[in-house]
C-alpha positions in Angstrom: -196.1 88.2 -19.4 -199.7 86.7 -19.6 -200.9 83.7 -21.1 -203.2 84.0 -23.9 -205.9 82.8 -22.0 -205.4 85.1 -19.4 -205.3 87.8 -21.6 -208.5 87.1 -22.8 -210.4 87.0 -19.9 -208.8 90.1 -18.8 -209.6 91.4 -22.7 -213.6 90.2 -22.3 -213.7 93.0 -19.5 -211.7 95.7 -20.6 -212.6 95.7 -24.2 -215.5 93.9 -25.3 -217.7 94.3 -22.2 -217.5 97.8 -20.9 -219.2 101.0 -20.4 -216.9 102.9 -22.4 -217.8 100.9 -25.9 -221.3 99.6 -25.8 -222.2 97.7 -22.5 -225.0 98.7 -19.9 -226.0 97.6 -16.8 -229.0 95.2 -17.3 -231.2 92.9 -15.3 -230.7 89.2 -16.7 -233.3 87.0 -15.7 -232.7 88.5 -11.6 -228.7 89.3 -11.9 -227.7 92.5 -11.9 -224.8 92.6 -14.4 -223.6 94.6 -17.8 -224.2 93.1 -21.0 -225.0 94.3 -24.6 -228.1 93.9 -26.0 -228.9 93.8 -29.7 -232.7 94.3 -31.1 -232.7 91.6 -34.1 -235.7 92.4 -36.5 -237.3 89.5 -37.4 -240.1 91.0 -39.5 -238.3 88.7 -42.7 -238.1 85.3 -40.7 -241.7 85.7 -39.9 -242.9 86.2 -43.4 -243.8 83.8 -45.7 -240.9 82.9 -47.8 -237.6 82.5 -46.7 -238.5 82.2 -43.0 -241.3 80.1 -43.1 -239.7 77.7 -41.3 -238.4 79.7 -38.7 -239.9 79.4 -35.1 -242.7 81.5 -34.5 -243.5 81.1 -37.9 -246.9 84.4 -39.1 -247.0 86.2 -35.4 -245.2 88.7 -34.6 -242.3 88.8 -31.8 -238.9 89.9 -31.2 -236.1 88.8 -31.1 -232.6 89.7 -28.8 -229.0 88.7 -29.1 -227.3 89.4 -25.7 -223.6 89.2 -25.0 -222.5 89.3 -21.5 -219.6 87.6 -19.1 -220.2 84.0 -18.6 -219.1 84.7 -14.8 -222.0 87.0 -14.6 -224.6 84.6 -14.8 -224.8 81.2 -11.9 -226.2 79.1 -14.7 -225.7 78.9 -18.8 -229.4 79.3 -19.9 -230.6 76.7 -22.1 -233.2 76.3 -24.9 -237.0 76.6 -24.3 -235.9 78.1 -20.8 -237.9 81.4 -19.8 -235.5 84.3 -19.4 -236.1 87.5 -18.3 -234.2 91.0 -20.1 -235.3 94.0 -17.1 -238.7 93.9 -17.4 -239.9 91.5 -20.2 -239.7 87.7 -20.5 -238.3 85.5 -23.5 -237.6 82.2 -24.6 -233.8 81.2 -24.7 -233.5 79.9 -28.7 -229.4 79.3 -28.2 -226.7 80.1 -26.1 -222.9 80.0 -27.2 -220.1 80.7 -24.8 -217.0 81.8 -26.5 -213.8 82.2 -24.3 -216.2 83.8 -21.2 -218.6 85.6 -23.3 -222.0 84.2 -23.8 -224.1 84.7 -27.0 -228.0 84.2 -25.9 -230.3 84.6 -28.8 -233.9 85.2 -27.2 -237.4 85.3 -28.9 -240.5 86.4 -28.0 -244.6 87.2 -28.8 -245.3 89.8 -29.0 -249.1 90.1 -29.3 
């Protein structure tokens, strides 16, 4: 029988990050790997009201919410850091890894 933890990891493969639910191969800032990416609209943050005091405050920009193995990436990005999604660069705004899976929210300008 496997640990819990071991049935995790093996769980972060075969059911959260595969090709069979909602993962794709994509380029992560140079690595090759599969990962899901998310297309956050950020049309309300970057109004006036509620998200004036949200970063990148009146421009427009996007923002992405990747998930991917932690062992897929040599280094957990950090904030401020430039990181590249296949052919377009962002800034990292946070990065989360929970049991092997990272969460990196990424912003960019988009003018």
């Amino acid at each position: 029988m496997k640990t819990f933890r071991e049935q995790i990891v093996a769980d972060n493969t075969a059911a959260f990050i595969n090709f069979l639910e909602f993962a794709e191969e994509h380029n992560l800032n140079g690595i090759l790997c599969d990962a899901i990416i998310q297309d956050v609209s950020i049309a309300e943050s970057l109004s006036t009201g509620n998200g004036a005091d949200q970063t990148y405050a009146g421009i427009y920009g996007s923002r992405l919410q990747i998930n991917c193995l932690a062992e897929a990436l040599p280094e957990l990005p950090v904030y401020g850091q430039l990181f590249g999604i296949d052919d377009k660069q962002y800034l990292v705004e946070s990065c989360a890894d929970d049991m092997g899976i990272l969460t990196i929210q990424l912003v960019a300008n988009d003018r």
